[in-house]
N, C-alpha and C positions, 0 to 999 in steps of 0.2 A: 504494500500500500504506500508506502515512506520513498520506497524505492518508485515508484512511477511516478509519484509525485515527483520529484525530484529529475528522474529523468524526463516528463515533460515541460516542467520549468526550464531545466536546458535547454530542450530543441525550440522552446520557444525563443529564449534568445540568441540562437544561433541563427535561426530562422530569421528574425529578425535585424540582425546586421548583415546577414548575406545579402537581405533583399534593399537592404542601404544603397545608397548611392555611393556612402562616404564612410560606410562602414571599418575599412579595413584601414584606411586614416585614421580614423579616432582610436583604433586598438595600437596601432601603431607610437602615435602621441601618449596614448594612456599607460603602453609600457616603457618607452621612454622615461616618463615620469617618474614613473617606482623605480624607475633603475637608475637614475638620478637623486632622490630623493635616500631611497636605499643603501647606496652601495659609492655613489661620488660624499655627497653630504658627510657619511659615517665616516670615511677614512680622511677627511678635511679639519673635518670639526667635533667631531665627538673623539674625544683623545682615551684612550683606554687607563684611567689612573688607577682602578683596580687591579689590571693586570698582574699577576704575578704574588700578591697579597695571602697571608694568609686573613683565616677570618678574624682574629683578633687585629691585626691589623687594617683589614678591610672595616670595623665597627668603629674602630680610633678616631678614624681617618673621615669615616661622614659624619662623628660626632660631632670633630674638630667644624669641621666646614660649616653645618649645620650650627652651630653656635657662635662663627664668627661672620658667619651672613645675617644673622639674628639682629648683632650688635649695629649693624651699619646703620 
């Protein structure tokens, strides 16, 4: 039941962007996106300072942070 559901939910929008004009544009754009957003952004700006940590010092360390972002 869950499962036909589900697979008529897809072929409806599969169905539906094939019969797009601009269909495969905007999938195209839209995984751009996440792959940008994903995968450039994370290795730019999200810096890994946990990395490598054990967990007592992974708790120190957003203690720290957490109460001297508090302060400002």
């Amino acid at each position: 039941m869950i499962r036909k559901c589900l697979v008529s939910i897809f072929e409806f929008y599969r169905d539906g962007f094939r019969s797009m004009t601009w269909g495969r544009t905007l999938w195209v754009i839209i995984l751009l996106k996440l792959f940008v957003m994903f995968f450039v952004l994370r290795a730019f700006f999200f810096t890994p300072y946990l990395e490598g940590k054990s967990d007592d010092e992974k708790q120190r360390f957003v203690g720290e942070e957490l109460i001297e972002r508090g302060v400002k």
